[in-house]
C-alpha positions as CSV (number, residue, x, y, z in Angstrom):
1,X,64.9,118.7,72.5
2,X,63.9,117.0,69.7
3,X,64.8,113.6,68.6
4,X,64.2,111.2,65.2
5,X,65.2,111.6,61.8
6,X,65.6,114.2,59.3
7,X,66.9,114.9,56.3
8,X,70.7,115.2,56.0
9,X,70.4,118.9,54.7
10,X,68.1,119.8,57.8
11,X,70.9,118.1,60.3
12,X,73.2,121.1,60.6
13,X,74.0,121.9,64.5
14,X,72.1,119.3,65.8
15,X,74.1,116.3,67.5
16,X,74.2,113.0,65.5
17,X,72.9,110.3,68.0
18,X,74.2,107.6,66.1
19,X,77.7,106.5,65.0
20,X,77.5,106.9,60.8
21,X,80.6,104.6,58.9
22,X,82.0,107.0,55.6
23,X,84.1,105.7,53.1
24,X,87.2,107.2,54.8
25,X,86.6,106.6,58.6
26,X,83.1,107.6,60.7
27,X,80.8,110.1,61.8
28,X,80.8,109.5,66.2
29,X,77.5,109.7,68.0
30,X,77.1,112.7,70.2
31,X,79.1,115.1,67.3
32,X,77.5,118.5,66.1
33,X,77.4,118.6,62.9
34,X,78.9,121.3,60.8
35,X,78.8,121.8,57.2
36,X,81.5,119.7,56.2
37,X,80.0,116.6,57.8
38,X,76.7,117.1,55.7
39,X,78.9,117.2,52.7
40,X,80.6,114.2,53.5
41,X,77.5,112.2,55.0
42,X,75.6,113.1,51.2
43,X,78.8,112.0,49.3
44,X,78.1,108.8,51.6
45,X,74.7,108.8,49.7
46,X,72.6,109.4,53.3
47,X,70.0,111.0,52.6
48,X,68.7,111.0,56.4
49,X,70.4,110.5,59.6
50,X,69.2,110.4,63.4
51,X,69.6,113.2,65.5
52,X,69.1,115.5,68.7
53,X,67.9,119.0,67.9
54,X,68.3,121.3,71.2
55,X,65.7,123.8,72.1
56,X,66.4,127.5,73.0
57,X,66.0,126.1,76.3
58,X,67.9,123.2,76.4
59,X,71.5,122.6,77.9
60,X,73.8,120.3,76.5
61,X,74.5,117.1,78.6
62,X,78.0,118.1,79.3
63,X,77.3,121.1,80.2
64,X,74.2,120.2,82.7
65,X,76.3,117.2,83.9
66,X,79.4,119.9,84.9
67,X,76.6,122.5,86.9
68,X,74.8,119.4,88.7
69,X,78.1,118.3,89.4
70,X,79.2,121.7,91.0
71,X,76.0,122.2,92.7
72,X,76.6,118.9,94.6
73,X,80.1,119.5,95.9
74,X,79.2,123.0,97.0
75,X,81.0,123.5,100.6
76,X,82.3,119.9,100.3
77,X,86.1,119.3,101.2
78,X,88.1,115.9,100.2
79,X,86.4,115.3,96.9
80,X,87.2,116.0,93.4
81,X,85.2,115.9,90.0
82,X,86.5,113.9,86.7
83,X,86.1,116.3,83.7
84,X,82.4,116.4,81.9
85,X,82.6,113.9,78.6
86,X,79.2,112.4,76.9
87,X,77.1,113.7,79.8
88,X,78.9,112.1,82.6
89,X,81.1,113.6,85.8
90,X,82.4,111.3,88.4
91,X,83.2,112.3,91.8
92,X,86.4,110.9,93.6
93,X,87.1,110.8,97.2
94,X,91.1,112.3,97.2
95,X,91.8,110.3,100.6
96,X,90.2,108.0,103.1
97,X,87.3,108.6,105.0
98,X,83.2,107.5,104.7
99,X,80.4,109.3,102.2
100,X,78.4,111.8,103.8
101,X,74.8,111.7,101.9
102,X,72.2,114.2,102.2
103,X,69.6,110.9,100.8
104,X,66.2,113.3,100.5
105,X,67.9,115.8,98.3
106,X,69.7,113.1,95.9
107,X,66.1,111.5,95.6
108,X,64.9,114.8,95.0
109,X,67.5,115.6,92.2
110,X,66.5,112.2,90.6
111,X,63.2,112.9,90.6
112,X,63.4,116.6,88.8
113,X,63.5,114.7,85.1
114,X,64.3,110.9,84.0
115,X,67.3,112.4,82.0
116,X,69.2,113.4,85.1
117,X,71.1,111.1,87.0
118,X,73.0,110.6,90.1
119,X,74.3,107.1,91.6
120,X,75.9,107.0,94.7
121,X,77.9,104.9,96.9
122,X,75.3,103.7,100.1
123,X,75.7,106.4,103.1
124,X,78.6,106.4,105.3
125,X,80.3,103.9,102.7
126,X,84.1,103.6,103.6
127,X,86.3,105.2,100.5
128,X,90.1,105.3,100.0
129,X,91.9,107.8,97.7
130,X,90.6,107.4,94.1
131,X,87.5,105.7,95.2
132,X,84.7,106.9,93.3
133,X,81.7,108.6,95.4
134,X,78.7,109.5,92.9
135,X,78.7,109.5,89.1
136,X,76.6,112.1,87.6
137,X,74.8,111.1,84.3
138,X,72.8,113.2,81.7
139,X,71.2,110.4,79.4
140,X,69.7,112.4,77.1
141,X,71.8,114.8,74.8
142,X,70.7,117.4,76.6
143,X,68.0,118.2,79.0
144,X,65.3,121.5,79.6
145,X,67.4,124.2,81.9
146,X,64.1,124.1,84.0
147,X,64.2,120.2,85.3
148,X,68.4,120.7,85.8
149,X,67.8,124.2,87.9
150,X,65.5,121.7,90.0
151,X,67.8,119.0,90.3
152,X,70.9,121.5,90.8
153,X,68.9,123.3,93.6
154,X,67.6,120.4,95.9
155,X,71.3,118.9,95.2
156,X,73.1,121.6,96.4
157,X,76.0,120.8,99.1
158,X,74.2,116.9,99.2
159,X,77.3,114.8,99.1
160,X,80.6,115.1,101.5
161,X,83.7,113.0,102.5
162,X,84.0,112.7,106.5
163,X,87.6,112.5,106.2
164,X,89.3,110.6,109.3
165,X,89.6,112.9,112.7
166,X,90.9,110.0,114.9
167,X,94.7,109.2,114.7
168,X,96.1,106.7,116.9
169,X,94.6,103.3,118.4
170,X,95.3,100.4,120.6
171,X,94.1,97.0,120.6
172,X,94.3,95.1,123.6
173,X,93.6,91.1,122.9
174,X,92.6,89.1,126.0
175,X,93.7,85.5,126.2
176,X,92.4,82.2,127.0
177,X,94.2,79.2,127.0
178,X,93.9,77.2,124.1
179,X,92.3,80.6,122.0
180,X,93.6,82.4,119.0
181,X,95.9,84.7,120.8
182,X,96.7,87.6,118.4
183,X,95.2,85.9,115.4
184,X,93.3,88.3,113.5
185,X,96.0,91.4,114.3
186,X,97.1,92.0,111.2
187,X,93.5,92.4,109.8
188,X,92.5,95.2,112.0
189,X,96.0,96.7,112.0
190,X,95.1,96.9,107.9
191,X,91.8,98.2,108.8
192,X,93.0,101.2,110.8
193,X,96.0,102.1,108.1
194,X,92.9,101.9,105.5
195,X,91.5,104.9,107.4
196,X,94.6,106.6,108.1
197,X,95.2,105.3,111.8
198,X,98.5,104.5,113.5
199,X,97.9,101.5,115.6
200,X,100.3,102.5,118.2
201,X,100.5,99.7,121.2
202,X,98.9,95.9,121.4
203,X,98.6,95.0,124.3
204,X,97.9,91.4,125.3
205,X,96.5,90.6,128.7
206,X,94.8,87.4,130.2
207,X,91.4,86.9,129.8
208,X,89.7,88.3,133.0
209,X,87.8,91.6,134.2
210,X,91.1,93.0,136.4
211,X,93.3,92.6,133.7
212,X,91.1,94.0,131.2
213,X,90.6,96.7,133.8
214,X,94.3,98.0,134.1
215,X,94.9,97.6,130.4
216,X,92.2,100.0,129.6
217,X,92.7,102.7,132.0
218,X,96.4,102.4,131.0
219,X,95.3,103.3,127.2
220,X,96.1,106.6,126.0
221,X,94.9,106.9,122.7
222,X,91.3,108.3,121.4
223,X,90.3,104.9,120.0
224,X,90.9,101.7,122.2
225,X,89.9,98.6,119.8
226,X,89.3,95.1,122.2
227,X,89.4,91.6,120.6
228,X,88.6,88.9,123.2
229,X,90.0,85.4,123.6
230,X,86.4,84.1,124.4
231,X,83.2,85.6,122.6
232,X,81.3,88.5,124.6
233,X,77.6,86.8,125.0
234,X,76.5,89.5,127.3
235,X,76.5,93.4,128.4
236,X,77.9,92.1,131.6
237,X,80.6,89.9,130.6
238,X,84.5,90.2,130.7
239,X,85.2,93.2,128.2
240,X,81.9,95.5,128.5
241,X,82.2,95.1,132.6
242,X,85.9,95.6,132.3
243,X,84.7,99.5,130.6
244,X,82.0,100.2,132.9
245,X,84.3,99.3,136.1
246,X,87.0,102.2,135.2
247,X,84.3,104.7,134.4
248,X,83.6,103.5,131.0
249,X,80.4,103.7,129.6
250,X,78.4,101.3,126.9
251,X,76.7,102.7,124.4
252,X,75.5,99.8,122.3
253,X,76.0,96.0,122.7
254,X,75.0,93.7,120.1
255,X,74.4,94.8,116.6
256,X,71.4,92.9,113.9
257,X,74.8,92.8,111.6
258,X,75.7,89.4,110.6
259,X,78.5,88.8,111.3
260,X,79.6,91.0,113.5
261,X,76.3,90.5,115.8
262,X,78.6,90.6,118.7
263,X,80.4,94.4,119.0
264,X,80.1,96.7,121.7
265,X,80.7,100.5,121.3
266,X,81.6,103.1,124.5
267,X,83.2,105.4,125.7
268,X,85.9,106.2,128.4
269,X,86.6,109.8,129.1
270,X,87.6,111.1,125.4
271,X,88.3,107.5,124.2
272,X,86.1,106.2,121.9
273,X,86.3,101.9,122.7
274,X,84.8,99.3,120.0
275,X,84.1,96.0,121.7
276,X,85.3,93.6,118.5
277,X,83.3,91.0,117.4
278,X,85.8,87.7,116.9
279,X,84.8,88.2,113.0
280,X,86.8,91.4,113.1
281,X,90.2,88.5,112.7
282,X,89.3,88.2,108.8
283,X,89.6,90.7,106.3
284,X,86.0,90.1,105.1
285,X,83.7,92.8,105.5
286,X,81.9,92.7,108.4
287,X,79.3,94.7,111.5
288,X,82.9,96.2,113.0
289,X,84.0,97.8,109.8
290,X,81.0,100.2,109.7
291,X,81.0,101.1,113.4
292,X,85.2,101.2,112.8
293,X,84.4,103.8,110.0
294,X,82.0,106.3,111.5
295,X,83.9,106.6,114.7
296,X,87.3,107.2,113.4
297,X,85.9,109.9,110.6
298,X,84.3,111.6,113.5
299,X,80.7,110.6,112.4
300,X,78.1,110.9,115.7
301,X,76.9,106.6,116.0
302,X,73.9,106.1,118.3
303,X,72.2,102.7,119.7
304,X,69.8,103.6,117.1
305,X,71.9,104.0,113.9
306,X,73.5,100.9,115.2
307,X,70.3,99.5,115.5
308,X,68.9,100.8,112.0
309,X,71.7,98.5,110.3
310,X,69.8,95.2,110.3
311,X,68.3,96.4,106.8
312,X,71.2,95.7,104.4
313,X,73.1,93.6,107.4
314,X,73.1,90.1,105.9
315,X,76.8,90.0,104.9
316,X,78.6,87.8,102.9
317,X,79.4,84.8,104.7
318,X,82.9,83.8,105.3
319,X,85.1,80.9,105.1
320,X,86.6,81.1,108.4
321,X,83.7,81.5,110.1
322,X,83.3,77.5,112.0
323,X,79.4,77.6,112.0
324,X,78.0,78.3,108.7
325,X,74.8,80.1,108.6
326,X,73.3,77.9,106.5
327,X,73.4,74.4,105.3
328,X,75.6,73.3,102.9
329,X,74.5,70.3,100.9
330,X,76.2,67.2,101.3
């Protein structure tokens, strides 16, 4: 492609790159001009005007924007693509789930020319219906077919929507005398409707390992969610004991997520069972919402993804929480 400024007579089929004001309205950026436009431009008295003149190789930006665009959702389900318009596609998740990235093959496609573009949300980000995924830009007015058959190659099939595969919960809230009792139920109730997730019993029981005990054997859903009255400080305190004791078993306690440092994940059986940290009673983001996510969207979560989190962790700290992170000044 070539780019700069030529005489108006020369300008025919090439694509004006800036916006040109005529005595009756205006010549728009990105149109290709046809033989009328010269005439009017030269009435205008403009002699010269900048433009983009495409190459036999070259593909318009709409055009490479709609095959990158294809060639990432190739195989992918529960996503859906805007319509091409000055270079640009958008990708929309059309229900809940979290972003499945392929990361090496979008840096790859970014790296086949400067002209081609894709921005995503982070990996396993949480969507809702209508939340945008990736948006696919070609900055240039058009780009050489040989950099976008690159990018559209190493692209191919790189971004997904995990959509939920869990359906039912149940929260069981130990109590402690004095504590917040079912404070905070709402928020996680929200939390599973957000992912498409009937929270189907609460149970409340008092705050000790036998009670904990019958309440999660007598669970019958695949996701058991437990909020305790007092924080869990250890692998083998109240709630994580409670698990192991009926044939549980914990995958992960403690989490370099802050807040949220204190979740547990296991299992029991089929059940999946998230230990929740006491910041899981405010709507703010926090460590729970991205174990919460991946577990209900049937997205595999080991100790060492859970581990891997502490980069990006830092969270936004929140009003509710009573010992602020750092000092305020006086």
């Amino acid at each position: 492609m070539k780019f700069g400024s030529v005489p108006t007579h020369f300008a025919q089929g090439s694509v004006l790159a800036h916006s040109v004001a005529l005595a009756k309205g205006r010549l728009r950026k990105g149109k290709v001009l046809a033989a009328e436009d010269l005439a009017a431009l030269k009435d205008a008295g403009i002699a010269e005007v900048v433009v983009a003149t495409l190459e036999p190789n070259d593909v318009p930006e709409d055009d490479a924007a709609d095959a990158l665009a294809d060639a990432l959702l190739e195989g992918s389900t529960g996503l859906r693509r805007s319509k091409a318009f000055t270079g640009r596609v958008n990708l929309i998740a059309d229900g809940a789930g979290v972003a499945m990235l392929d990361v090496v093959a979008l840096h790859a496609a970014n790296a086949a020319d400067p002209m081609i573009t894709v921005a995503t949300v982070p990996p396993h980000h949480q969507l809702r219906a209508g939340d945008m995924v990736a948006t696919i830009k070609i900055i240039s007015y058009a780009v050489p077919r040989s950099a976008l058959d690159q990018a559209a190659d190493k692209a191919r099939g790189a971004i997904s929507l995990a959509a939920p595969a869990l359906n039912a919960a149940t929260l069981i809230i130990t109590e402690i005398e004095g504590g917040a009792g079912d404070k905070g139920r709402k928020a996680i109730e929200d939390r599973l409707t957000a992912l498409d997730v009937t929270l189907e019993a609460v149970v409340t029981v008092a705050h000790t390992e036998t009670a904990l005990q019958d309440a999660i054997a007598a669970a019958r859903t695949p996701l058991v969610l437990i909020l305790t009255g007092s924080a869990t400080s250890d692998i083998d305190d109240v709630a994580p004991a409670a698990l192991v004791a009926v044939g549980g078993r914990i995958t992960r306690f403690g989490m370099p997520v802050d807040p949220g440092n204190l979740l547990f994940l296991g299992t029991l059986g089929e059940s999946h069972v998230i230990g929740l940290p006491g910041c899981a009673r405010a709507p703010a983001l926090n460590g729970a919402d991205w174990v919460l996510a991946r577990v209900v969207c049937g997205v595999s979560i080991s100790s060492s993804d859970i581990a891997a989190m502490g980069v990006g962790g830092l969270l936004k700290e929140i009003p509710t929480r009573p010992q602020p992170r750092r000092s305020r000044p006086r």
